[in-house]
N, C-alpha and C positions, 0 to 999 in steps of 0.2 A: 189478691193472693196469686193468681194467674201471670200478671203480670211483673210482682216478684220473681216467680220460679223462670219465667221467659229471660228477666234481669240474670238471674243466676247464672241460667245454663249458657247465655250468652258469655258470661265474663268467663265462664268455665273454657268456654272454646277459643277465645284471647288469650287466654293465658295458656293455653295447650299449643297451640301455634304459637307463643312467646319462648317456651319450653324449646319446641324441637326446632326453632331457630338458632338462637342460643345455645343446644347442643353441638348442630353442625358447625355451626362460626365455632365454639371452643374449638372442636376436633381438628377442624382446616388449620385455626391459627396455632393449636398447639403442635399440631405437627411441622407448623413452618417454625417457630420455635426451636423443637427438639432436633431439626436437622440444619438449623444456623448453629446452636451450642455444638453439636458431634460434628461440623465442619469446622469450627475453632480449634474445637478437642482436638482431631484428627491435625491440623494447621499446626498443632504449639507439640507434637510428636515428627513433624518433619514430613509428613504423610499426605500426599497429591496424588486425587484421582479425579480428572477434571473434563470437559468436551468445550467446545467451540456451539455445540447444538442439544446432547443432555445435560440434566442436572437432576439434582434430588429430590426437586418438586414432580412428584409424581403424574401430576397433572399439568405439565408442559404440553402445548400444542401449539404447531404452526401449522398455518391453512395458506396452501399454495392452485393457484387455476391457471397454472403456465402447460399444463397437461394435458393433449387429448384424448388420452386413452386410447391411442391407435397404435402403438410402440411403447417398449419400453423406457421406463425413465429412469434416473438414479439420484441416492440423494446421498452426499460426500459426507461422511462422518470423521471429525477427529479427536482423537483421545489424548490425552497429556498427563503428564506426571509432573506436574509443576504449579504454580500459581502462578508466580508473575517470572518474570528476568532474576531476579534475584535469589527468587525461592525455589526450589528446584529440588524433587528427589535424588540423590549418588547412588541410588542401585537400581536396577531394569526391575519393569512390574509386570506381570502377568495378570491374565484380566479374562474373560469369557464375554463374546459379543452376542445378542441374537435378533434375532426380529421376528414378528408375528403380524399376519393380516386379523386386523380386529374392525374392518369393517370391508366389506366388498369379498369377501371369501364364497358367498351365496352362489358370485357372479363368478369366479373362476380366477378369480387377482390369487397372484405365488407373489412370497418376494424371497430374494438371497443374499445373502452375504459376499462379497465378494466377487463370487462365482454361480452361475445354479446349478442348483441340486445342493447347496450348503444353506441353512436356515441359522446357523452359529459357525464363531467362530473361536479359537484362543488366539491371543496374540501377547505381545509383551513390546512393554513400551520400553524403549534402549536407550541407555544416555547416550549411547553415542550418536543416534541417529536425533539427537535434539531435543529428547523426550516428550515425543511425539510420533505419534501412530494414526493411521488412515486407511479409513473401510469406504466400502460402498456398497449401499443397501440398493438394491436392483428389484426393479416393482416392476413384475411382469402383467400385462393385463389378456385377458381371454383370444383365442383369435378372432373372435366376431367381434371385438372392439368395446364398446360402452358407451353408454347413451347417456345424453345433457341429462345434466342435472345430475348424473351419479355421482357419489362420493367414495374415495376411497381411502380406508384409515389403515396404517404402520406403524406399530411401535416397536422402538426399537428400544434394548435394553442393555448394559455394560452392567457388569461385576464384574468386582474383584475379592478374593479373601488371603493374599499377598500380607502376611503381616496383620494387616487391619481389613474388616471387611464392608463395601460400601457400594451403592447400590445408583447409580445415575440412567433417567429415560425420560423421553417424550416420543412424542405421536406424530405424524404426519400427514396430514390429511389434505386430499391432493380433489377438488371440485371440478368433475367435468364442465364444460362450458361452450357454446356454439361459438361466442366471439374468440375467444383469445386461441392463442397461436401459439405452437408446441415451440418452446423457446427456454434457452438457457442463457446468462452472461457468465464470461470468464472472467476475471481480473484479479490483481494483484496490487495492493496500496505499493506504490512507489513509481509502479508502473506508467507511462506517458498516455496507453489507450487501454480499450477492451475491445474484447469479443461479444458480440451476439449470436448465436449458435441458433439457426432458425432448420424447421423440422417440417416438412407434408407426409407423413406419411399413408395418407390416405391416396385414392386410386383417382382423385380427379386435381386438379389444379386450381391454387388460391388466391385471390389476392389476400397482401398483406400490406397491414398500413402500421408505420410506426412515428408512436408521438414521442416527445421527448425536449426538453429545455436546454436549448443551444448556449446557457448562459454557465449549464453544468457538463456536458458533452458535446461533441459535434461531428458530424457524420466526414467520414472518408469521403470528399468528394471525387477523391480515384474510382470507387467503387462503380460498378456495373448497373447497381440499383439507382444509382443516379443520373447516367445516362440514358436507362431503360424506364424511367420512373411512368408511371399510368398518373398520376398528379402529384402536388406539390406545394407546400405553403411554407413561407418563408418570414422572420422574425425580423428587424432592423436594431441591429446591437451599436451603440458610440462606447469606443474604448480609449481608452487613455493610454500612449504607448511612448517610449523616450528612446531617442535614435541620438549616438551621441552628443548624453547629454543636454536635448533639447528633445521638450515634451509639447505631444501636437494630440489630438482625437482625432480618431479611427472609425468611420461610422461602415459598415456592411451588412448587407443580408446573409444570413444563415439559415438552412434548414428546419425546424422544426415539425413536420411532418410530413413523410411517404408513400405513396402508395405505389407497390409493381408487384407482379407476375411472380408466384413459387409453383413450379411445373410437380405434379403430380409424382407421389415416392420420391422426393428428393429434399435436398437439404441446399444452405448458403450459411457461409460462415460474412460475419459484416462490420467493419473494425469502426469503433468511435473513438475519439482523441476525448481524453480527459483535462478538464481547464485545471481542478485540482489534482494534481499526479497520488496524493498524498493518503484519495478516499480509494475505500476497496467496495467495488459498487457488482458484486457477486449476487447472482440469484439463481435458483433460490440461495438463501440465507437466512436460515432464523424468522426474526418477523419483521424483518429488513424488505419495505416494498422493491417493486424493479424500476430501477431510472428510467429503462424505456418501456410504454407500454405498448405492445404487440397486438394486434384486433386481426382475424380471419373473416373471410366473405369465400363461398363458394364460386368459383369462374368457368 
């Protein structure tokens, strides 16, 4: 009999945890659901409120360790009124932007809009200007800095109630880290190169080493950092190239990894040439990793 009731109360507990599984998955999946139907709805009425980085899943999040928590960072937000080239709202929209720290607030993290001392903003997206609009959420961190391993989370959040009213955000969560190296890329698909936007702002000086596939980028060898390099490894590429008309292979060495000298509070801007003009290789971005990766050593 003992053993029955142990039978029992076991299947009771399987089935109870079967229950509140099954509850969560409906809730997750019906709400992904009911915001693909009301983003149709919305679609077959003419009505675009769209981003490059939110959306209506409430639970978007991108996790970025390009950050040292010594300076501030920013993360570029754009806002649209359109879907695609073709689809496009004919009248300006208005919208309320905001952001909030929801995680590092303990430790003294601000962040703003635009500007600080603005935590929202309104704005309105114009056709004239492309129907498109551009914030920048600005993540202040404490003056004493932050220590590895801290996390800090941003959400930022857009409405509109223009007509119809609709709700797009995600988070940002930005991972202290000893290796990596306060770094941004610039770029622009069509564009021949990019920018690596490299940052010390701490009070001593660093080496930095960067890795990178000479097969997808390749380092300016104008640049300063390659005359200055502390070492150097190098890849052997054979390319196929046709000089009027008659095609020969190309074999050379290329860069693939550096390592030099970033002196102490300061910065180096450091241009790569793109073999595809056509990719936009921006970071952060979304959950678009970094073509190059940046590593820090204290010097």
């Amino acid at each position: 009999m003992k053993k029955d009731k142990k039978k029992i109360n076991k299947f009771k507990v399987i089935i109870f945890i079967l229950i509140v599984f099954l509850f969560f998955t409906i809730t997750v999946f019906g709400r992904y659901i009911y915001n693909n139907i009301r983003d149709r709805y919305l679609a077959s009425k003419s009505f675009y409120f769209t981003s490059n980085l939110l959306t209506t899943n409430s639970k978007e999040e991108y996790r970025y360790s390009n950050w040292g928590g010594s300076g501030d960072t920013e993360i570029p937000i754009e806002l649209y009124s359109y879907d695609n080239e073709l689809l496009r709202m004919e009248y300006d929209l208005s919208y309320n932007i905001t952001c909030e720290v929801i995680k590092g607030k303990d430790k003294g993290i601000t962040c703003f809009v635009d500007q600080k001392g603005f935590t929202a903003q309104d704005g309105i997206i114009a056709v004239e200007n492309g129907n498109k609009s551009v914030h920048r959420i600005i993540v202040v961190p404490p003056t004493s800095g932050l220590d590895i391993d801290d996390q800090v989370s941003i959400k930022v959040t857009a409405t509109t109630d223009d007509v119809y009213s609709k709700t797009i955000s995600a988070t940002f969560t930005f991972v202290i880290t000893a290796q990596e190296a306060e770094y941004e890329i610039e770029d622009v698909a069509g564009d021949s190169s990019l920018t690596l936007l490299l940052r010390n702002a701490t009070a001593s000086g660093s080496d930095i080493t960067l890795e990178f596939d000479p097969k997808v980028i390749r380092l300016d060898m104008n640049d300063e950092i390659y005359v200055t390099n502390e070492s150097i490894e190098t890849e052997t590429i054979s390319e196929e190239m046709t000089v009027n008309g008659e095609t020969f292979t190309n074999t050379a060495k290329f860069v693939k990894k550096i390592t030099f000298k970033l002196n102490a509070e300061s910065s180096r801007n450091i241009i790569f040439y793109k073999m595809d003009p056509k990719q936009d290789y921006t970071y952060p971005n979304g959950h678009t990793e970094s073509v190059i990766k940046c590593t820090r050593t204290q010097s």
